[in-house]
PLY file of the C-alpha trace (Angstrom):
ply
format ascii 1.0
element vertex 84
property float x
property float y
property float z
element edge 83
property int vertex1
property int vertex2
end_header
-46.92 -6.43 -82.21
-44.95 -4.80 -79.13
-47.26 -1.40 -80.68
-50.58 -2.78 -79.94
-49.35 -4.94 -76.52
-49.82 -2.28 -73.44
-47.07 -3.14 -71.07
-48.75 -3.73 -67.72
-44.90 -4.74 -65.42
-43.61 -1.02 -65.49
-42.27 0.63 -62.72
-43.59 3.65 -61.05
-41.01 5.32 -58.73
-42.45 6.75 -55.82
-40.88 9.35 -53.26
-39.55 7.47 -50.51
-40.49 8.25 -46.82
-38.94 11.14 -44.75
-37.27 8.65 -41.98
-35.75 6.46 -45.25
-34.11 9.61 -46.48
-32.64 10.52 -42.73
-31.42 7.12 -42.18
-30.03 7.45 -45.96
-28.61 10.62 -45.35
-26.82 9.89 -41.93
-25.62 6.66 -43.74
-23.70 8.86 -46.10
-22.68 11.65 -44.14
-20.86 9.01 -42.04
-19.54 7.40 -44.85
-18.32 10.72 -46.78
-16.76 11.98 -43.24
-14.75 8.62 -42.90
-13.62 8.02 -46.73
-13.15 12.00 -48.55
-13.02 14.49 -46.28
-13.44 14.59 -41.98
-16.76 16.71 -40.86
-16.01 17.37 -36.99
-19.96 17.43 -36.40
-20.56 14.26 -37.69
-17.37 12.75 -35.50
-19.31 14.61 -32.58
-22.60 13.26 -33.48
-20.64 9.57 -33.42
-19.16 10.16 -29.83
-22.76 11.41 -28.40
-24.58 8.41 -30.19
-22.02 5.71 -29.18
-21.63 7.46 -25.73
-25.87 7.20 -25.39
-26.07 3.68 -26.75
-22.82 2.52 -24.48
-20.38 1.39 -27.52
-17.13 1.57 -28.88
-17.56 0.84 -32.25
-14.61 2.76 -34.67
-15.46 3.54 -38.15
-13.19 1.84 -40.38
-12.49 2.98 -43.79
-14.09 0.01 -45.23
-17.25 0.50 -42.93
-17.64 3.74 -44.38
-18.05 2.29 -47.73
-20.75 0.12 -46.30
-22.44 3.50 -45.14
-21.78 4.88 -48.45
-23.27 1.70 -50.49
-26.24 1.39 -47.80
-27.52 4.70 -48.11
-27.85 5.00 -51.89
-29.21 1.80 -52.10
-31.82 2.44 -49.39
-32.46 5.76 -51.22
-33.22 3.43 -54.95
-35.46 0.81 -52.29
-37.45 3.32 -51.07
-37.92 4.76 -54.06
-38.83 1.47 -55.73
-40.64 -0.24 -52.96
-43.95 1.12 -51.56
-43.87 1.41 -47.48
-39.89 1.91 -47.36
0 1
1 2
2 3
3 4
4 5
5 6
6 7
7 8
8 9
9 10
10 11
11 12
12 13
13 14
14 15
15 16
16 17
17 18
18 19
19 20
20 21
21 22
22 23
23 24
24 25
25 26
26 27
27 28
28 29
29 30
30 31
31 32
32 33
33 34
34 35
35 36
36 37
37 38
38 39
39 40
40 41
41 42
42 43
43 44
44 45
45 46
46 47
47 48
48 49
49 50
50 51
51 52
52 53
53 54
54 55
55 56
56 57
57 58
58 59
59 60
60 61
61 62
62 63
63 64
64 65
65 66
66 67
67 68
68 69
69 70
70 71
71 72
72 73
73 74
74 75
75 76
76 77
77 78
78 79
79 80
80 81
81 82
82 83
């Protein structure tokens, strides 16, 4: 009977918001510049940002995993979840 039966529980992926896929994207450009391969404009960008916010915080090769895991899975949240 799974024919006739219209599935209502599907999911509809949606595109997520502009500011989820910058904060995605910076998320893995920070983690691919830590782990593969060092981008110099991304260490740059990390020395003006931590200079402007006043910390010292150094990007570990596990941290940059983190950055790597966190931005794909915000990418599949907001894709997933309406308003992310």
């Amino acid at each position: 009977m799974i024919g006739s039966v219209r599935l209502r529980h599907v999911l509809h992926p949606n595109p997520p918001r502009l500011v989820t896929v910058i904060i995605a994207g910076a998320l893995i450009l920070v983690g691919l510049s830590a782990t593969v391969f060092p981008l110099d404009f991304v260490n740059a960008a990390l020395d003006v940002v931590q200079g402007y916010l006043g910390t010292d915080i150094e990007v570990t090769t596990e941290i940059a995993w983190l950055f790597l895991f966190a931005g794909d899975a915000l990418l599949v949240a907001g894709s997933l979840l309406p308003g992310i």
